[in-house]
C-alpha positions, 0 to 999 in steps of 0.5 A: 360680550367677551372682553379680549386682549386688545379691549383690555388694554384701553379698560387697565389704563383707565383705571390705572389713569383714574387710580392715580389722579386719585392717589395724587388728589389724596398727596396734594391735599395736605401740602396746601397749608389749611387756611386758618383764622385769624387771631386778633394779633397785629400786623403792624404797629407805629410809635408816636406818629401823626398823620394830617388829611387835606382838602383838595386845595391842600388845607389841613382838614383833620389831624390825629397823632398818638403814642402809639398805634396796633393795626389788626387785620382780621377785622381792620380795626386800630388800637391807639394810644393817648390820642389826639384828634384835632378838626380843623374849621377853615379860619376858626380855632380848631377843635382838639380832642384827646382820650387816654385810648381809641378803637378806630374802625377799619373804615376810618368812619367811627373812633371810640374814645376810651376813658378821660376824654377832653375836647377844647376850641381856643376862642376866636372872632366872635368865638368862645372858648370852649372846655368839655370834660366826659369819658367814652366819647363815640366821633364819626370824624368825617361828619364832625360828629360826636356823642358820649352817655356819660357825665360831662362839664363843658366849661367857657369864661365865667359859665358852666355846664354839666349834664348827662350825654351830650350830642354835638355837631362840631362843624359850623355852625356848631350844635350842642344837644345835652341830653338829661340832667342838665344844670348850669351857669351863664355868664354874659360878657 
């Protein structure tokens, strides 16, 4: 095969076609920015804020409000400062729960209390009044549910309590399960 003139030409532009996709593939690759990680810094932050979850009929199911609150988008997670969580039970007392810090996941399904954690419930009709003392205390807030491995003294009236780890079911009916340790004083009034 002998290449002339005329079969020259569509070969020369080929390549000169294929040459510069080439070279403009090899500019363009260092305009697009790199994706890069995502440092643990937050994209957003509030101060002294309170945020209220209803029911569908409009009743206040959960409340939490805080100093301050750090959103991290790399993970979706929630730093918060001296929070308070209140649950609400229908017409009985509400539960109120604070901690001096909080870790909530980016699902909203799991809040790590940190440090000093309190929970109380004012007494109601046929309700005691309920005082719980303990530290690091894990709530899955949609199910009303939470548990801590670390020691803790439940006060109601004249009785008492301290034990080793507790599980506690918040809704109704309330559940308690105290898990090693565990010594007291019950008053009957």
């Amino acid at each position: 095969m002998t290449l002339n003139r005329p079969n020259l030409l569509p070969l020369l532009l080929l390549l000169l076609f294929a040459g510069g996709s080439f070279w403009m593939l090899k500019s363009t690759q260092n305009t697009f920015p790199q994706q890069r990680n995502l440092a643990h810094e937050p994209d957003y932050f509030l101060d002294r804020f309170r945020t209220t979850e209803m029911d569908p009929a409009g009743a206040p199911l959960r409340r939490l409000e805080a100093a301050t609150m750090k959103h991290y988008p790399d993970d979706d997670s929630t730093e918060i400062e001296q929070p308070r969580l209140t649950l609400f039970e229908g017409d009985q007392p509400p539960w109120r729960i604070r901690s001096e810090d909080a870790w909530l996941s980016g699902d909203g399904e799991l809040l790590l209390l940190q440090g000093r954690v309190e929970i109380e419930r004012e007494a109601g009709e046929q309700l005691r009044p309920i005082h719980i003392v303990t530290r690091n205390l894990r709530i899955q807030p949609e199910a009303r549910y939470a548990e801590t491995d670390h020691e803790l003294r439940m006060r109601s009236l004249g009785s008492w309590v301290e034990s080793t780890g507790m599980r506690a079911w918040l809704g109704q009916p309330m559940r308690l399960k105290l898990l090693s340790n565990v010594r007291g004083r019950y008053e009957i009034n």
